[in-house]
C-alpha positions in Angstrom: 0.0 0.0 0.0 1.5 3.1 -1.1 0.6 6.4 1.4 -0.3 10.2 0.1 0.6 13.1 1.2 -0.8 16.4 0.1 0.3 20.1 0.5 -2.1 21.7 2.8 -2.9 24.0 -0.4 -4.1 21.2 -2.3 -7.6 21.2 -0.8 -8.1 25.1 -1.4 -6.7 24.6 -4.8 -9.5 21.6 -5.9 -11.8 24.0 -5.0 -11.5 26.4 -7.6 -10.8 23.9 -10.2 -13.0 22.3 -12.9 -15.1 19.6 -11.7 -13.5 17.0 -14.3 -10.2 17.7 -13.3 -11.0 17.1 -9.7 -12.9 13.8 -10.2 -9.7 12.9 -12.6 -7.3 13.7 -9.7 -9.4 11.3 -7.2 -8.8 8.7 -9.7 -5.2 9.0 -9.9 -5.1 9.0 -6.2 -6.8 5.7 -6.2 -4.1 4.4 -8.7 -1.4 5.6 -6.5 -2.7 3.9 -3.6 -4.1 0.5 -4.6 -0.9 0.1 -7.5 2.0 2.7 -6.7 3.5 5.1 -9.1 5.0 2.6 -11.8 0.9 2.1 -12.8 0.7 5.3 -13.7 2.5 4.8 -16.8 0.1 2.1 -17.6 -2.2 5.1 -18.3 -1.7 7.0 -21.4 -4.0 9.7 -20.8 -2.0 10.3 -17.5 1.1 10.9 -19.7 3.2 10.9 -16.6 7.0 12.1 -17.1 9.8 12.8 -14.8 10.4 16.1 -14.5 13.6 18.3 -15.3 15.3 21.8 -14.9 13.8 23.8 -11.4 11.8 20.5 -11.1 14.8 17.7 -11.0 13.9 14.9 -9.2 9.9 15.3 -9.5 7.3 13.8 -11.6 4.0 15.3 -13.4 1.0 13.5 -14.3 -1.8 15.2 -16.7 -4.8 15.8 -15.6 -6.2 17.5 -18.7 -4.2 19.4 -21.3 -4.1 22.1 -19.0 -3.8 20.7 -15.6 -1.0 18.9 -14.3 -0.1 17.1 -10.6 3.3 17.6 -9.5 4.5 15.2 -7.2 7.9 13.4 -5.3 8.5 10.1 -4.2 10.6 8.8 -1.3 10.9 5.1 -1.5 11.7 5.0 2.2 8.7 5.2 3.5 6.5 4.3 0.3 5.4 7.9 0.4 3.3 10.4 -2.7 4.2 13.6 -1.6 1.2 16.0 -4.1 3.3 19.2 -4.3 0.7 21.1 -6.2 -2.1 21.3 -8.7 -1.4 23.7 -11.3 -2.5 25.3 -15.2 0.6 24.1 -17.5 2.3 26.8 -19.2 2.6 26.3 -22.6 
């Protein structure tokens, strides 16, 4: 069983997002727990990369074309760590 952990600005964020992206971010939640990270990549629509540049050593999954999930994991303690929900810049 993997464990998540959320910024406590990830609540206040959900609120003010779309609906769809939400009910997209519970599912990849449920992934995450029940599976572990390696399933996400199972997922195309996810399209979940490892991130580079400011962002070294963290991954993003999509959550629409315009919403992404940045997140970390630590191995030692089977941990998600959500850093934040945000609009990708194109």
């Amino acid at each position: 069983m993997w464990a998540i952990k959320e910024h406590r600005d990830i609540k206040k964020a959900c609120k003010k997002l779309p609906s769809s992206v939400v009910k997209k971010y519970e599912l990849w939640k449920k992934i995450i727990v029940r599976h572990g990270p390696e399933k996400l990549r199972e997922f195309p629509g996810f399209h979940d990369e490892k991130l580079m540049g400011k962002h070294a050593g963290e991954r993003s999954s999509r959550l629409s074309l315009q919403h992404r999930v940045i997140y970390s994991v630590e191995r030692g303690i089977v941990t998600v760590f959500v850093l934040e929900i945000t609009p990708h810049k194109y």
